[in-house]
C-alpha positions as CSV (number, residue, x, y, z in Angstrom):
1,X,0.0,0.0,0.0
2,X,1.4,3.8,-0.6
3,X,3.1,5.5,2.6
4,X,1.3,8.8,2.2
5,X,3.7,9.8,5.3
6,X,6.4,11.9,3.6
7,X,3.9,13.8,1.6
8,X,3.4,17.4,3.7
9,X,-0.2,17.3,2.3
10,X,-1.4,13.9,4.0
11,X,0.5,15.2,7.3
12,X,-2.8,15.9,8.9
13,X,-4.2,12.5,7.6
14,X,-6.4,10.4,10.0
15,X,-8.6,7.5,9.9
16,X,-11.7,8.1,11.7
17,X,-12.5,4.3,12.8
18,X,-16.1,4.8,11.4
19,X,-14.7,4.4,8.5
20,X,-13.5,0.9,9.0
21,X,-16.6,-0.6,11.4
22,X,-16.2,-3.7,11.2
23,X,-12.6,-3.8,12.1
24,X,-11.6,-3.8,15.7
25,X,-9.0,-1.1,17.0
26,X,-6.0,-3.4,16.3
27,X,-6.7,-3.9,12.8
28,X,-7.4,-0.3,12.3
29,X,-4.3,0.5,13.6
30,X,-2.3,-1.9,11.7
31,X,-4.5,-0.5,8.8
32,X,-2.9,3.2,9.7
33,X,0.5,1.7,9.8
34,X,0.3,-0.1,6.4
35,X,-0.7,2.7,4.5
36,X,1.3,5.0,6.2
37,X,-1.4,6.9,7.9
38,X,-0.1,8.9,10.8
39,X,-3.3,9.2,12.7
40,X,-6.1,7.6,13.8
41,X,-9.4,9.3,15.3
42,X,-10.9,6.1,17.1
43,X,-14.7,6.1,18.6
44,X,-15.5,5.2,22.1
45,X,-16.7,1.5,21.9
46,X,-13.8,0.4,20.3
47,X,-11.7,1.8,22.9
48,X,-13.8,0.5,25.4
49,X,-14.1,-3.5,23.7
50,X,-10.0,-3.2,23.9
51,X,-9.6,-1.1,27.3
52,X,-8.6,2.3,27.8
53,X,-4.6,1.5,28.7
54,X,-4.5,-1.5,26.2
55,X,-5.8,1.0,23.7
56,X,-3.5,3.9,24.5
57,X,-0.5,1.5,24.5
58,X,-1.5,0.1,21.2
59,X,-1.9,3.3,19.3
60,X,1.5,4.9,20.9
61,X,3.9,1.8,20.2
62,X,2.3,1.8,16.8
63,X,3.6,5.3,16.5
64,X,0.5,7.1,15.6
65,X,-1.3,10.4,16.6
66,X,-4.5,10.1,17.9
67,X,-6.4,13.2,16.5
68,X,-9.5,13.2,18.0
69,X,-11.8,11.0,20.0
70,X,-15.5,9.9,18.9
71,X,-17.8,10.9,20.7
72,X,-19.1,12.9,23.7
73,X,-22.7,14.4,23.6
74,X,-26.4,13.5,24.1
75,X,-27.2,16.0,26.2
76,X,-31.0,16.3,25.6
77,X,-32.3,13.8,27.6
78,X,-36.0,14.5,28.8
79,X,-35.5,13.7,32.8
80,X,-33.0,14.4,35.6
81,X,-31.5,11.2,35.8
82,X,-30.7,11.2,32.2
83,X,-29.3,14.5,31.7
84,X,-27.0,13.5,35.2
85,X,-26.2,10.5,33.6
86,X,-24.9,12.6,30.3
87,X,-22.9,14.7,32.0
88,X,-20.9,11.9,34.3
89,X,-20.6,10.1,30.6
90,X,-19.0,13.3,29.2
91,X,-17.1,14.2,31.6
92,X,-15.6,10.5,31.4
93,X,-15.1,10.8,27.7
94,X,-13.0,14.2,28.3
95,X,-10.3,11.8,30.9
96,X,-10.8,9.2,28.2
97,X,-9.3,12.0,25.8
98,X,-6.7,12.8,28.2
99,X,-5.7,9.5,28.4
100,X,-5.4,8.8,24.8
101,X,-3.2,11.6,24.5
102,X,-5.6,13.8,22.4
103,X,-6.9,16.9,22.8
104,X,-10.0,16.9,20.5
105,X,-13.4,15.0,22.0
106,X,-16.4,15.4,19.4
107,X,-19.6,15.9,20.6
108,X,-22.7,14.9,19.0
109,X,-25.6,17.0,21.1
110,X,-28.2,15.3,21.4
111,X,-32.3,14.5,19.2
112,X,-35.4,16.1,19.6
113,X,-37.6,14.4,22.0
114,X,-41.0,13.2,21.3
115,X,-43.3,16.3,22.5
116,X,-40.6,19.0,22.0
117,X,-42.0,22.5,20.5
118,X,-39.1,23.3,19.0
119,X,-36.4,21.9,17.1
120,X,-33.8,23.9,18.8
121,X,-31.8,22.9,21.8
122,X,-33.5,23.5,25.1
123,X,-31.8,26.1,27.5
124,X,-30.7,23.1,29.6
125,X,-29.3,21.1,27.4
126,X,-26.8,24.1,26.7
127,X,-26.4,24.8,30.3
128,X,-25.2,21.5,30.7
129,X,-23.0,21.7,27.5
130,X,-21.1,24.8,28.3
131,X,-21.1,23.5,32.2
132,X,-18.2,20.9,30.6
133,X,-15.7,23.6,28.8
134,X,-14.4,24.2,32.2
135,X,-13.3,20.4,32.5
136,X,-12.5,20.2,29.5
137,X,-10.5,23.3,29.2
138,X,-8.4,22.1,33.2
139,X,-7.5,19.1,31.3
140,X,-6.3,20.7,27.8
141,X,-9.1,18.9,25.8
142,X,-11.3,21.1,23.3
143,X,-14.7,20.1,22.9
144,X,-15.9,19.7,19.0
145,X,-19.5,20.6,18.4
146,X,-20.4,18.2,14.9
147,X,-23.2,18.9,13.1
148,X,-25.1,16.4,11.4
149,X,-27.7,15.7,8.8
150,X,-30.7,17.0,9.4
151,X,-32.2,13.5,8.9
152,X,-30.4,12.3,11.9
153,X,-32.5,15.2,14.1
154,X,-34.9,12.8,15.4
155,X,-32.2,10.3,17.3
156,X,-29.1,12.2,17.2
157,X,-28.6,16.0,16.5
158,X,-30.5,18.6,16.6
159,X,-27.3,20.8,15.3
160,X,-27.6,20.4,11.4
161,X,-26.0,23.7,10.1
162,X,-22.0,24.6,10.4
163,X,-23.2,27.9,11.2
164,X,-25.2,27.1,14.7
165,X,-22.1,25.7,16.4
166,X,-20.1,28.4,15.3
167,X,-23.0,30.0,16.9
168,X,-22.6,28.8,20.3
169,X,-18.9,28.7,19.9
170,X,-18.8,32.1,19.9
171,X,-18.5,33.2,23.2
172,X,-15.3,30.9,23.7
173,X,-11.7,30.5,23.1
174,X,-11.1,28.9,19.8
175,X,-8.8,26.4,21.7
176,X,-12.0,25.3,23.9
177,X,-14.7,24.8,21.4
178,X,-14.1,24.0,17.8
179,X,-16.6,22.7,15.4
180,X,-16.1,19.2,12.9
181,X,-17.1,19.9,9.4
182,X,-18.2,16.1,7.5
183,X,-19.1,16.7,4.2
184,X,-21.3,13.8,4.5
185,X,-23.5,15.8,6.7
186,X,-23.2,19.4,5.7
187,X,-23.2,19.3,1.6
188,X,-26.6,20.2,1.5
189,X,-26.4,23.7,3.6
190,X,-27.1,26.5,1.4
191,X,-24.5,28.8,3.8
192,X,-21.5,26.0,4.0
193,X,-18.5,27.6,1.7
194,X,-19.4,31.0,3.8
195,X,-19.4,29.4,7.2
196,X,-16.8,26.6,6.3
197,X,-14.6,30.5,6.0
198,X,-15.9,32.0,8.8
199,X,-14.9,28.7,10.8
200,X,-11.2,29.0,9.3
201,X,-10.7,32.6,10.0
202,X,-12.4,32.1,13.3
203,X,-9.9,28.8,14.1
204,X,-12.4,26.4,14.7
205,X,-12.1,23.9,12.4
206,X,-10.8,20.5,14.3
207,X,-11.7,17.7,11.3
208,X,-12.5,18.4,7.9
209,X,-14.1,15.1,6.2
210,X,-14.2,15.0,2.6
């Protein structure tokens, strides 16, 4: 396979492990390392199936970066116990990041709940959201806001623009909230080239996904 690795252009080059599914982290790794990708972007479950130190081991002797970590989030839950239960699971993804020696943690926010009379975040689910950038932040992990499809509204985001988490980025640091832009997702918005702009003169852009 080539070794994109010398090429300045593929410097930034990372496999998100959605990409591969069906391989575990070990073969996505040895993936990376065969086609000379330097990084890898895994998702939570299959750091979990491996374990968190076996997983951080395996990526570093394998000599990789990991970019980013998939993925934090679901903050709309309906009842107290829920959202608690969000925030506990978020705040262990951000040690998770730490851990893995990244400093990116996506974050997918959360669907619109069956009764909801608007499709726009309620004021708690951003309370609870911007109540994690000071964790994040002590432990030198930004938090990615990823926007998605607006098909996907109904079970897993209620962001669907780029320009609504550039939005609620706003009022932070560039180096504490960034924004994911997925191609797959955001094609269809009408504003994207302006926003995908404002994102890069802002700094905010963590993953670019062609």
């Amino acid at each position: 396979m080539s070794d994109f690795s010398s090429l300045s252009v593929f410097s930034r080059l990372s496999l998100n492990s959605a990409t591969t599914k069906k391989w575990t982290l070990a073969e996505a790794v040895d993936g990376c390392v065969r086609a000379g990708i330097p990084a890898i972007g895994p998702w939570r479950d299959r750091v979990a199936e491996a374990g968190l130190d076996k997983a951080s081991k395996l990526i570093r002797d394998a000599g990789l970066r990991v970019s980013s970590l998939c993925r934090g989030g679901f903050l709309t839950a309906a009842d107290a116990e829920g959202q608690a239960a969000a925030v506990a699971d978020n705040r262990a993804a951000i040690l998770e990041a730490v851990a893995l020696d990244t400093r990116e943690l996506f974050l997918v926010v959360g669907a619109w709940r069956r009764g909801r009379k608007t499709w726009w975040l309620p004021a708690g689910a951003l309370d609870r959201l911007w109540d994690l950038v000071p964790f994040a932040v002590e432990n030198g992990i930004r938090l990615v806001l990823e926007p998605l499809h607006p098909m996907y509204a109904a079970d897993r985001a209620l962001i669907s623009t780029l320009g609504l988490p550039l939005d609620l980025a706003a009022p932070y640091d560039a180096r504490a909230v960034g924004v994911g832009v997925d191609t797959f997702h955001v094609w269809w918005d009408p504003e994207l080239k302006p926003q995908i702009e404002r994102a890069g003169r802002e700094n905010r852009i963590a993953s670019l996904r062609p």
